[in-house]
C-alpha positions as CSV (number, residue, x, y, z in Angstrom):
1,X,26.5,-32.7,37.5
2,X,27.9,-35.9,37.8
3,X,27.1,-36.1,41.9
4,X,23.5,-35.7,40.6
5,X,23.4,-38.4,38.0
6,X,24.9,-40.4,40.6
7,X,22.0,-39.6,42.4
8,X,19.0,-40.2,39.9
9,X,20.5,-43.8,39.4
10,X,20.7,-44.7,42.7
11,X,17.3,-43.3,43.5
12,X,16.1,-45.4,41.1
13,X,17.7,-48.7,42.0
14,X,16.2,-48.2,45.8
15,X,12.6,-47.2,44.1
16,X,13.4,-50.7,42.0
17,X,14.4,-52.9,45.0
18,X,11.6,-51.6,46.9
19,X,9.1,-52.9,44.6
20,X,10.1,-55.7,42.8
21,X,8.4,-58.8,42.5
22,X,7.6,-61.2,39.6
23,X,7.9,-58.9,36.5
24,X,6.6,-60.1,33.1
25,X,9.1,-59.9,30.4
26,X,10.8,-62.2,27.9
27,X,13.5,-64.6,28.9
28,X,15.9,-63.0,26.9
29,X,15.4,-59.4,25.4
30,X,18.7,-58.6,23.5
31,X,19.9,-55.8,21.9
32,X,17.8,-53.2,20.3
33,X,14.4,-52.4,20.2
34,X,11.4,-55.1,19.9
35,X,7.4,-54.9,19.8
36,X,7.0,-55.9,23.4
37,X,4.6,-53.7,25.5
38,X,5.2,-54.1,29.3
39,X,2.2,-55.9,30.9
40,X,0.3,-53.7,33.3
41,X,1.7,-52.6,36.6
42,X,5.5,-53.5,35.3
43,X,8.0,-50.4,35.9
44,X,11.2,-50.8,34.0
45,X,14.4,-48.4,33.9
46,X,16.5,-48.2,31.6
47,X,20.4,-46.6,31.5
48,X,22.7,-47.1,29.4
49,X,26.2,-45.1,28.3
50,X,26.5,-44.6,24.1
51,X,29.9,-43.7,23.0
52,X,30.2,-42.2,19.1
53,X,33.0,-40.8,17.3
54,X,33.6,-39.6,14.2
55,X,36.1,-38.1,11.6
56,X,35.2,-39.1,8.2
57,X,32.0,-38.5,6.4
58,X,30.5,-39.5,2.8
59,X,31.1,-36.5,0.5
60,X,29.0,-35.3,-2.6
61,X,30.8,-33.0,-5.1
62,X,34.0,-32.9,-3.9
63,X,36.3,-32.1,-6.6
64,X,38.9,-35.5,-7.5
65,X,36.3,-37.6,-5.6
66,X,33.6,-39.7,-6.3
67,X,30.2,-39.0,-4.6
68,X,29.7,-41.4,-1.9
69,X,33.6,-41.2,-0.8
70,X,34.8,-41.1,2.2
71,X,36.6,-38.0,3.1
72,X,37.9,-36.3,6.5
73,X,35.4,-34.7,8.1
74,X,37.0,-31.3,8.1
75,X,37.7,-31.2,4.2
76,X,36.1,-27.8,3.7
77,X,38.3,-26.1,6.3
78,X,41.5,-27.7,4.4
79,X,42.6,-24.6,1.8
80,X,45.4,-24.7,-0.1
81,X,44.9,-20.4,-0.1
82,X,42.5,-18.1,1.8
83,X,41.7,-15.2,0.0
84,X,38.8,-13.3,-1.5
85,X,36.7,-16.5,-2.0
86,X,36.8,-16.6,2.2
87,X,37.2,-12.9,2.6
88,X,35.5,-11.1,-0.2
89,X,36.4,-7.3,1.2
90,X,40.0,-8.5,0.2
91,X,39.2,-7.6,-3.1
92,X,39.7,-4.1,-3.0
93,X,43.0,-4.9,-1.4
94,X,43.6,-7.3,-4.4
95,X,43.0,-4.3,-7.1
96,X,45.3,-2.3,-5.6
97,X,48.2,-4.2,-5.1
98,X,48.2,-5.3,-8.7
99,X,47.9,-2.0,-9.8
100,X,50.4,-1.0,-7.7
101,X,52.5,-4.2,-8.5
102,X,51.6,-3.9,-12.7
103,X,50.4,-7.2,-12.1
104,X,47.0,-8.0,-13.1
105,X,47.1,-11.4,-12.5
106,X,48.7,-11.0,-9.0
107,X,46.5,-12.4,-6.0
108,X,46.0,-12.1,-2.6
109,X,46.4,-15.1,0.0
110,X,46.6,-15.2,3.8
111,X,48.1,-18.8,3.1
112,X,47.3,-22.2,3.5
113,X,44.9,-24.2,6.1
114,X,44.9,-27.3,7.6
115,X,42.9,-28.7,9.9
116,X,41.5,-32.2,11.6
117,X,38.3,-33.2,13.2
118,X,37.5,-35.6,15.1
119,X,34.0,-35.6,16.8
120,X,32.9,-37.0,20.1
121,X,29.0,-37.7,21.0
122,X,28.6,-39.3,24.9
123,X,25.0,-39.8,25.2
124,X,23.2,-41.2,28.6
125,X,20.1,-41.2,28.8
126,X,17.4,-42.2,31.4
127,X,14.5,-44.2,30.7
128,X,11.5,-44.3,32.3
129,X,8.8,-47.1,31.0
130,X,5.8,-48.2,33.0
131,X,2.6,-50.4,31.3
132,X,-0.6,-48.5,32.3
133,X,-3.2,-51.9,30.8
134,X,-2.4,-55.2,28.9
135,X,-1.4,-53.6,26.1
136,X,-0.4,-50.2,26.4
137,X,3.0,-48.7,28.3
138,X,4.5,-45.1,28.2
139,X,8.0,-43.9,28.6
140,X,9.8,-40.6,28.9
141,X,13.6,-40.7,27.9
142,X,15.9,-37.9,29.5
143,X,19.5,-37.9,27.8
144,X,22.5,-36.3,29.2
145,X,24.5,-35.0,26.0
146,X,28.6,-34.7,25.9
147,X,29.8,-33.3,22.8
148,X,33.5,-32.5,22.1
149,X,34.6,-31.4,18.2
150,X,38.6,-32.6,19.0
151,X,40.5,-30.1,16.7
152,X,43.9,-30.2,14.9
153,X,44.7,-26.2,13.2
154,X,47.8,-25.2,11.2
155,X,48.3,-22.4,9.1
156,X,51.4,-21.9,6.4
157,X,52.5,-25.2,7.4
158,X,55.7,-25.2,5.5
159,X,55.9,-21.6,6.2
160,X,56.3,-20.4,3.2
161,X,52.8,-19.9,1.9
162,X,51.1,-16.3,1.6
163,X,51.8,-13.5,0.4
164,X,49.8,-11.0,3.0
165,X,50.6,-10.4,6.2
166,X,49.5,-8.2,9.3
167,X,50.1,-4.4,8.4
168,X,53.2,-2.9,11.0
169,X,51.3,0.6,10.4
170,X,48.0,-0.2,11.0
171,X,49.3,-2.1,14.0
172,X,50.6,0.9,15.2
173,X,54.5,0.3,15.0
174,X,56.1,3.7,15.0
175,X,59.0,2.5,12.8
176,X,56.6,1.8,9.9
177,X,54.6,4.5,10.4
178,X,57.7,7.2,9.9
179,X,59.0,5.2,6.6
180,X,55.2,5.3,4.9
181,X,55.1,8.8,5.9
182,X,58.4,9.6,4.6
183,X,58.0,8.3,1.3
184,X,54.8,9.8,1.0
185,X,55.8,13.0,2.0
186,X,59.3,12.6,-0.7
187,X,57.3,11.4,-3.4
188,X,55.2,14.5,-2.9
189,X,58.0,16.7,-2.9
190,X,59.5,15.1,-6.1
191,X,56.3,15.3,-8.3
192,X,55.9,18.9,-6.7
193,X,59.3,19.9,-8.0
194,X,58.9,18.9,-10.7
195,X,55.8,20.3,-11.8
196,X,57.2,23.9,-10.6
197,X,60.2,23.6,-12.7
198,X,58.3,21.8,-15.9
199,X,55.8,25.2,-15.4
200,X,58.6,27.9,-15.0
201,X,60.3,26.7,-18.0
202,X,56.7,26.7,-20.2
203,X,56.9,30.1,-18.9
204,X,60.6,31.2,-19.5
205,X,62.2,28.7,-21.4
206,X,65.5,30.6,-20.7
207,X,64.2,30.3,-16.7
208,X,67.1,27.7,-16.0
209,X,69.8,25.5,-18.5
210,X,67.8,22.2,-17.8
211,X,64.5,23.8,-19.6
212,X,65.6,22.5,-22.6
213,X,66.1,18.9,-21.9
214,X,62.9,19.1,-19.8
215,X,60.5,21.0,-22.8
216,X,61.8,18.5,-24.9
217,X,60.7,15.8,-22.4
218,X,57.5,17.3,-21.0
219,X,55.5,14.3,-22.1
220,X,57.6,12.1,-20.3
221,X,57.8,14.1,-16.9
222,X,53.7,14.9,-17.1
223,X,53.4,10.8,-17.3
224,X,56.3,10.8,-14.9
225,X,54.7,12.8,-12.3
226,X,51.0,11.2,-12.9
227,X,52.2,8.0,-12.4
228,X,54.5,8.4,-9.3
229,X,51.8,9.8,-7.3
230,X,49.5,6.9,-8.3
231,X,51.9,5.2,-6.9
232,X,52.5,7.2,-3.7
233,X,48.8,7.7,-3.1
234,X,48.2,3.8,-3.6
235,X,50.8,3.0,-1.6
236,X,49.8,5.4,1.3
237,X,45.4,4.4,0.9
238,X,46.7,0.4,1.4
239,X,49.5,0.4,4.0
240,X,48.2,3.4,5.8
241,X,44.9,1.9,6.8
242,X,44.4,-1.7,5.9
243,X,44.8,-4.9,7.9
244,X,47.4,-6.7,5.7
245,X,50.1,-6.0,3.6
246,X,52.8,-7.6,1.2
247,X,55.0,-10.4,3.1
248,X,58.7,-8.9,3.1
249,X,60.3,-10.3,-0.1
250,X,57.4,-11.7,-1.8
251,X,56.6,-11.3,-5.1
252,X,54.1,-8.0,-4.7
253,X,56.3,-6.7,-2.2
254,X,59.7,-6.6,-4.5
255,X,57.4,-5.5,-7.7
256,X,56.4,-2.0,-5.4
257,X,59.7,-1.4,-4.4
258,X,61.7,-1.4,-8.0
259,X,58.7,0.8,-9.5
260,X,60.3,2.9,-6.1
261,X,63.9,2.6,-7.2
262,X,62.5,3.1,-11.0
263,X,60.5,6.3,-10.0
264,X,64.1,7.9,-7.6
265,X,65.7,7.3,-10.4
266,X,63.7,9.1,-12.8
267,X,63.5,11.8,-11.1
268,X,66.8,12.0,-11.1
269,X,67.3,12.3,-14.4
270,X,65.3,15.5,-14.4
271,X,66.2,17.2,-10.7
272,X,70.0,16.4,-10.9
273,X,72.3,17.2,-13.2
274,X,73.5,14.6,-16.0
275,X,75.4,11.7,-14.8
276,X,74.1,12.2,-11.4
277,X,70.7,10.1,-10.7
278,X,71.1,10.9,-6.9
279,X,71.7,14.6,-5.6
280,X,69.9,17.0,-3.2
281,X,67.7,18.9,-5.5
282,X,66.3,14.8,-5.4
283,X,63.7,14.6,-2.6
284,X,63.6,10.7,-2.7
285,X,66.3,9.8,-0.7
286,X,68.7,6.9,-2.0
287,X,68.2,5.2,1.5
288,X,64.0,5.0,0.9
289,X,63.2,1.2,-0.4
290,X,59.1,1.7,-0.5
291,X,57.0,1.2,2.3
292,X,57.2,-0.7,5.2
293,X,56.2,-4.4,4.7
294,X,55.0,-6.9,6.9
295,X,57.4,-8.6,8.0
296,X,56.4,-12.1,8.7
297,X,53.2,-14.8,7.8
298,X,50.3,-15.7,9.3
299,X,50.7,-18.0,12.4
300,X,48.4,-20.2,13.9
301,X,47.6,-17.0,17.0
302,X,47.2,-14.7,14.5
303,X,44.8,-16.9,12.4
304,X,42.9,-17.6,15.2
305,X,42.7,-13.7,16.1
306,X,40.9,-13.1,12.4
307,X,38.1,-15.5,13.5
308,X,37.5,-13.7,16.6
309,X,38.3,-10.3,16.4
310,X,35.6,-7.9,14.7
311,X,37.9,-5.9,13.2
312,X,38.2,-9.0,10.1
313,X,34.5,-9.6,9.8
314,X,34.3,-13.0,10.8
315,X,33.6,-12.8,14.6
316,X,33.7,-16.4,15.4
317,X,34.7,-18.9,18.1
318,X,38.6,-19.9,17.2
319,X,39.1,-23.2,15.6
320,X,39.6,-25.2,18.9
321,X,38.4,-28.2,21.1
322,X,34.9,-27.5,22.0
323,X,33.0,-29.5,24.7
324,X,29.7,-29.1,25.5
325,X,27.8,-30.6,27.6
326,X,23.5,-30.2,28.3
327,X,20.6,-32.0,28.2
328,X,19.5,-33.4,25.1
329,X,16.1,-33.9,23.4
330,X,13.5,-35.4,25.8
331,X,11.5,-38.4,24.1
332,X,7.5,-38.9,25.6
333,X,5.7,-41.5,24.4
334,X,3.4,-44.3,24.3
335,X,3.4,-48.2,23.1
336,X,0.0,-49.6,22.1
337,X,0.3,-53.5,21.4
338,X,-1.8,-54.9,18.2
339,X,-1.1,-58.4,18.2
340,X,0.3,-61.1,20.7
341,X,0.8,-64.8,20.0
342,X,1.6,-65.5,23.4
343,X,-1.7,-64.2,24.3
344,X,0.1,-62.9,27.7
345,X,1.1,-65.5,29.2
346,X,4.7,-65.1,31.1
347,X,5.3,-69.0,31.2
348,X,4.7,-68.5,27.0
349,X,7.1,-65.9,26.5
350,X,9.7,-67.7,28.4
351,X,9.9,-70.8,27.3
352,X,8.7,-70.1,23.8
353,X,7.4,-73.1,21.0
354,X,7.1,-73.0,17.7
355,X,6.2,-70.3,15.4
356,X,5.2,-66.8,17.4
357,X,4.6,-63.2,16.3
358,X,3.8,-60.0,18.0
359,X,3.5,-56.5,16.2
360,X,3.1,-53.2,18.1
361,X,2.8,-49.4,16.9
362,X,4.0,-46.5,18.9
363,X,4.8,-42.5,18.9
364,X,6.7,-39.8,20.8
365,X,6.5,-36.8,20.9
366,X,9.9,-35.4,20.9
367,X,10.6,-32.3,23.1
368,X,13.4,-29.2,21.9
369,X,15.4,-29.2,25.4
370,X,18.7,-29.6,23.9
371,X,21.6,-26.9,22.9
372,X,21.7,-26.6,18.6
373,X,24.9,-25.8,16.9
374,X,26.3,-22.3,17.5
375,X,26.1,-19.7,14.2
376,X,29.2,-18.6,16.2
377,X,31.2,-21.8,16.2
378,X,31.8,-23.4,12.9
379,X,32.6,-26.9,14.3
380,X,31.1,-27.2,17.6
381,X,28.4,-30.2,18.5
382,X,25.3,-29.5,19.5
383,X,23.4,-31.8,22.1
384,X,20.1,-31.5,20.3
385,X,18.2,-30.3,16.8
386,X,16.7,-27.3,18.6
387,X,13.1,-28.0,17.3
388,X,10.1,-30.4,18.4
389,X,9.2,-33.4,16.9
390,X,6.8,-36.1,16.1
391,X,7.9,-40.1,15.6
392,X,5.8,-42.6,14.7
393,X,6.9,-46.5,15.3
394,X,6.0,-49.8,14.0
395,X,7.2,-53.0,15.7
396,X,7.3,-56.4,14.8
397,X,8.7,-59.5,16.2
398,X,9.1,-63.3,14.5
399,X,10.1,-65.6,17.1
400,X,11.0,-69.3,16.0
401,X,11.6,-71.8,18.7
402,X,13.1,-70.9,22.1
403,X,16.4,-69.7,20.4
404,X,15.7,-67.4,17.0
405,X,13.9,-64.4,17.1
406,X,14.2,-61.2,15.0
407,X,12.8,-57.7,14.9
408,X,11.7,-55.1,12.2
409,X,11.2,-51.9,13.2
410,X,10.1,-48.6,11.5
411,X,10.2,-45.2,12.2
412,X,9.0,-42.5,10.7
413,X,10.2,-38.5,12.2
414,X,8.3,-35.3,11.2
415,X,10.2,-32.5,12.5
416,X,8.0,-29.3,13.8
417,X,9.4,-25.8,11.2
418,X,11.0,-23.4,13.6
419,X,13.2,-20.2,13.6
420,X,16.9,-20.3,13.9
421,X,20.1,-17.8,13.7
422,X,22.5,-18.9,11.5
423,X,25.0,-17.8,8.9
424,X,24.2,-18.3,5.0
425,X,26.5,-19.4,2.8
426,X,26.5,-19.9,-0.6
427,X,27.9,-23.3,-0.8
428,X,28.5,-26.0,1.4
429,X,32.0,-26.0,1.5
430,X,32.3,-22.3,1.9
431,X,32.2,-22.7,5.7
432,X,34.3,-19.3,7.4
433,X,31.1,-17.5,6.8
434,X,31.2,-13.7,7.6
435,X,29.3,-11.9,10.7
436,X,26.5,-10.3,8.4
437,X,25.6,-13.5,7.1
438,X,24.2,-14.6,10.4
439,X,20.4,-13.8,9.8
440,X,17.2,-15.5,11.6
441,X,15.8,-18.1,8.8
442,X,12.8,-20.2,8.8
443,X,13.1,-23.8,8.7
444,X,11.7,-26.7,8.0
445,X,14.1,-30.0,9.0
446,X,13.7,-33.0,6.6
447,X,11.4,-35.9,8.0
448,X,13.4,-39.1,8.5
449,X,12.5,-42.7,7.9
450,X,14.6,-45.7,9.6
451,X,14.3,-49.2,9.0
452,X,15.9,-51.4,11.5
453,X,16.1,-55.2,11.9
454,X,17.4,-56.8,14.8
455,X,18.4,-61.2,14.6
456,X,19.1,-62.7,17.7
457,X,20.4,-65.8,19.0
458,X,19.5,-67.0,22.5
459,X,22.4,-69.4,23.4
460,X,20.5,-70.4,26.7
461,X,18.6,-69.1,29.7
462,X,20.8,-66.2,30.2
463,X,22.6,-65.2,26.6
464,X,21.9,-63.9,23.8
465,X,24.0,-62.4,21.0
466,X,22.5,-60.2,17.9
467,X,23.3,-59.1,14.9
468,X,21.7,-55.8,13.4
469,X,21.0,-53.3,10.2
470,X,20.0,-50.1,10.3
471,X,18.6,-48.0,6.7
472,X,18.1,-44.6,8.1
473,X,17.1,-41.6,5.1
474,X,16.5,-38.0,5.9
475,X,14.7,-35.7,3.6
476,X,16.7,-32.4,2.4
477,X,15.9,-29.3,4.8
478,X,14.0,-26.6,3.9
479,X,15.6,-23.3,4.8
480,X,13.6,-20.0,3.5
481,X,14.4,-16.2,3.8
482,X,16.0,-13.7,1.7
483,X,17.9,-10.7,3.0
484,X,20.0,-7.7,1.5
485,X,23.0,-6.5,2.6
486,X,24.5,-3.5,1.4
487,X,28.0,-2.5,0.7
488,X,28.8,-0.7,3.5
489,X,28.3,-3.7,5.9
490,X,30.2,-5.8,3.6
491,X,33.2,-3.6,2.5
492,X,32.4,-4.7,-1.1
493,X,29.4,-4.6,-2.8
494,X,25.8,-4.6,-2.3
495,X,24.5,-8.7,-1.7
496,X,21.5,-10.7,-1.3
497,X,21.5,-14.1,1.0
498,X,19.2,-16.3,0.4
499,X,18.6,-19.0,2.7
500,X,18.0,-21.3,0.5
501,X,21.0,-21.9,0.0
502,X,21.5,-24.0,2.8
503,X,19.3,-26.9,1.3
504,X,22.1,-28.5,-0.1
505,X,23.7,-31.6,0.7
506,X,21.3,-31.7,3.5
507,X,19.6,-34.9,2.3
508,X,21.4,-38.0,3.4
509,X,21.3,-41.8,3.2
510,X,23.1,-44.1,6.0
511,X,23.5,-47.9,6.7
512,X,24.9,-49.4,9.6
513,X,25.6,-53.0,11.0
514,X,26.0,-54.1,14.4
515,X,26.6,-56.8,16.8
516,X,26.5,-57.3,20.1
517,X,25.3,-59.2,23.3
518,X,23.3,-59.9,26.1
519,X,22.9,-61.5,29.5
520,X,19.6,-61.6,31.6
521,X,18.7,-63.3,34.7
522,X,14.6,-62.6,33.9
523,X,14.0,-66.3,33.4
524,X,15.7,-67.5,37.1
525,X,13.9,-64.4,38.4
526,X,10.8,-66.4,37.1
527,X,12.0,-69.2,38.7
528,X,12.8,-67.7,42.3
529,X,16.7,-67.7,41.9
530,X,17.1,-63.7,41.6
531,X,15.9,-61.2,43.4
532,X,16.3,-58.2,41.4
533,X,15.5,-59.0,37.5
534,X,17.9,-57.2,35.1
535,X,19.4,-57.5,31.7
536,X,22.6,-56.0,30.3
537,X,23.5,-55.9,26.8
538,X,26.5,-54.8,24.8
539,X,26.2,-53.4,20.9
540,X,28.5,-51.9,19.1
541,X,27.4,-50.8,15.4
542,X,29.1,-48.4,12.3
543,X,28.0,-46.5,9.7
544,X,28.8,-49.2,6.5
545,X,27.6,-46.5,3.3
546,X,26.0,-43.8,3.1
547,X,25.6,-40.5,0.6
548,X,24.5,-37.1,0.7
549,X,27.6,-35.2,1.2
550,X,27.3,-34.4,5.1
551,X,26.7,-38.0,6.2
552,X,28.9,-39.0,8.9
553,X,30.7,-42.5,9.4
554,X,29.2,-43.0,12.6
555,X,31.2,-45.6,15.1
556,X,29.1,-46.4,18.4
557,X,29.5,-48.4,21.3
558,X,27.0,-49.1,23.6
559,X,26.5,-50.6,27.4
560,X,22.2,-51.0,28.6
561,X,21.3,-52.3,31.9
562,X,17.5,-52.5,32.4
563,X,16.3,-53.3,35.5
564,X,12.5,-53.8,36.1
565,X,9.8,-54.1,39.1
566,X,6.1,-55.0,39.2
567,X,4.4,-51.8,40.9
568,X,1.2,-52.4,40.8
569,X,-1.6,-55.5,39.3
570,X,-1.0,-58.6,40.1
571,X,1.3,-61.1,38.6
């Protein structure tokens, strides 16, 4: 790809060497856009290399912050625990281990999260402007996109966080397998036992010299027996066949094995003769503990495997750099010129007098060629919005002497409604969103109004340098459809998603300053001294204040050559 952007630029040098001759334009240009409308039969091309990053953004109901604060970009991914808030089918998991722990205030985390973000946009676009008549030009803009989400991910960073971990069993491990079967199968045994014994002494009270004791404690052994295979069957439903278990010494883990130790010995008391809590008419052996834990925490592999693999729900790119790289949005549109001072005249724009103004309007039509976001990657960049859309453009120029001049611009974006996949979730921050939440949604992106003003400087013939502000507000998105998903795709419960959902914290607020400069050799083109007229110009600019909760902190850096030739008309 780069051998054939190598190629369009060169292509378009020789196209602009071929032709040149005395091009109309104004001694000076500067940075940013202005409200000047190529003359007829001038060809300009423009190229230029933008360079934003990112890793902060203005945040809106973040708890401890204010709204409008600055925070790191990947805030929501940071969790101090992951449980059933991320993964709601935990929560059958949850209700079992506190019943099986006594616990009921016992929950379930995977551990902690942290991660960084720092996001790369490389834009390049290719500008193609030619004017048709005296005051009307068109242009098409072609941008080559590079995107790259640079990504920082921990888990259980001090390594002592969560309580779950992978289940041995369900892993396969033949070890764990054998010890949850064998304590299964004792516990079985035990509260067989002693059900036969409690029923052949109800029978024959004189059946055996422990019928006594164990008439007299019937209630205890019924309760006894009920409550150890609770246990047993609890035990053998959650580390028999689910995806996590208790960490090794955790709190959960220790609670299940002392109701084991508490249960042996109990049954002890009525298998085994007194004094002897441990004897062979005892199927619980003294060497079972309970069932086999997991034996270490999440790491950063096996985090990354419950994004991906389907067995978790998730199925999701892992939390990695991503680079992507496509062509973006394509820009077609026109310039229509209203008003002129200068009336024309090249000599008048180059060495202007006095008080001068010159207003324009414009529109593009924008075209849906880039790559959107993938539902499938929760950080990734896209190179585009996905949809078409339509800008209209005012532009207006003040120009005092030869060596002030400032522009006002305003744009107004409609964005065309469209269908997308992606995943609903139910608030902004909740954003490891599971597989069935990806549904198709209609949508309607929020217009956008920009207000930009551009001073400039020219220090002589061939500099310039410019300051610039930027008010740029976009409407809140309109996302609509409502789909119902029932329990057996979510492990839980039956659920509706409604799309709306997505609305918030879509509507944002931005300002940004710049500065920057410029060097053109138009007016010693006009003059005979140059042979090829260009400009270049240098602008760097940042995101000052904005709101909204997903607003960026934009920082940009930018390098324009435009080069120009007359290609038909005369001068």
């Amino acid at each position: 790809m780069r051998r054939r952007l190598v190629s369009v630029s060169t292509v378009a040098l020789a196209f602009i060497a071929l032709f040149t001759s005395p091009a109309s334009a104004q001694r000076v240009l500067g940075v940013g856009d202005d409200a000047l409308v190529l003359p007829r039969g001038v060809f300009r091309f423009r190229t230029l290399g933008q360079w934003t990053f990112f890793n902060e953004r203005y945040g809106k109901d973040t708890p401890g912050r204010p709204d409008g604060a600055l925070e790191p970009l990947a805030i929501d991914f940071n969790l101090d625990t992951v449980g059933v808030k991320q993964f709601p089918n935990l929560v059958f998991l949850q209700g079992g281990l506190r019943s099986l722990t006594g616990n009921p205030n016992w929950n379930a985390t995977l551990g902690n999260t942290q991660v960084t973000l720092r996001d790369h946009v490389n834009a390049f676009p290719f500008i193609f402007e030619a004017g048709l008549s005296k005051r009307f030009s068109v242009g098409i803009q072609i941008p080559y996109v590079v995107t790259t989400a640079s990504t920082f991910f921990n888990v259980n960073s001090s390594g002592i966080q969560g309580n779950l971990g992978f289940n041995p069993a369900a892993g396969g491990f033949a070890a764990a397998i054998a010890q949850n079967t064998a304590m299964n199968t004792q516990f079985t045994a035990a509260a067989n036992q002693l059900e036969g014994s409690l029923a052949a002494c109800q029978a024959n009270p004189a059946a055996s010299p422990s019928c006594p004791a164990l008439l007299t404690n019937q209630a205890n052994a019924q309760s006894l027996m009920n409550n150890s295979r609770a246990l047993a069957g609890g035990v053998n439903q959650i580390y028999g066949t689910s995806p996590f278990v208790p960490i090794v010494g955790t709190d959960a883990q220790l609670s299940i094995e002392a109701r084991v130790q508490a249960f042996k010995a109990l049954y002890g008391v009525f298998l085994c003769p007194p004094g002897q809590p441990q004897c062979a008419n005892n199927p619980i052996l003294a060497a079972t503990t309970g069932p086999f834990a997991s034996q270490s925490r999440l790491t950063l592999r096996d985090a990354q495997r419950i994004l991906s693999d389907s067995a978790f729900g998730i199925v999701a790119a892992p939390l990695a750099t991503t680079r992507r790289s496509h062509i973006g949005d394509i820009d077609i549109g026109g310039k229509f010129s209203v008003y002129d001072s200068f009336g024309g005249s090249t000599e008048a724009r180059m060495s202007p007098k006095g008080l001068n103004f010159r207003t324009a309007v414009g529109a593009v039509f924008r075209l849906p060629t880039g790559d959107i976001d993938s539902p499938n990657n929760f950080i990734d960049v896209g190179t585009g919005r996905g949809t078409g859309a339509i800008e209209g453009r005012w532009f207006s120029d003040v120009l005092v002497g030869g060596h002030f001049w400032q522009s006002f611009i305003v744009r107004f974006t409609k964005m065309f409604a469209d269908d997308q996949e992606v995943r609903i979730i139910d608030l902004p921050n909740e954003r490891l969103a599971t597989l069935y939440r990806k549904q198709m949604v209609h949508r309607q992106l929020g217009s956008t109004i920009e207000f930009e003003t551009t001073p400039r400087i020219v220090i002589n013939k061939f500099f310039a340098v410019s300051g610039q502000y930027v008010y740029r507000h976009k409407a809140e998105d309109r996302y609509t459809g409502t789909f119902t998903i029932d329990s057996a795709t979510t492990g839980f419960a039956d659920i509706t998603l409604d799309a709306s959902t997505l609305n918030l914290e879509t509507e944002t607020t931005e300002h940004r300053l710049g500065g920057g400069i410029s060097f053109s050799n138009l007016f010693s083109f006009e003059e005979g001294k140059a042979k090829v007229p260009f400009e270049v110009t240098y602008l760097h600019w940042q995101t000052v204040k904005g709101e909204g909760g997903n607003q960026p902190k934009f920082f940009t850096d930018q390098i324009q050559l435009r080069l120009y030739a007359r290609i038909f008309g005369g001068k």
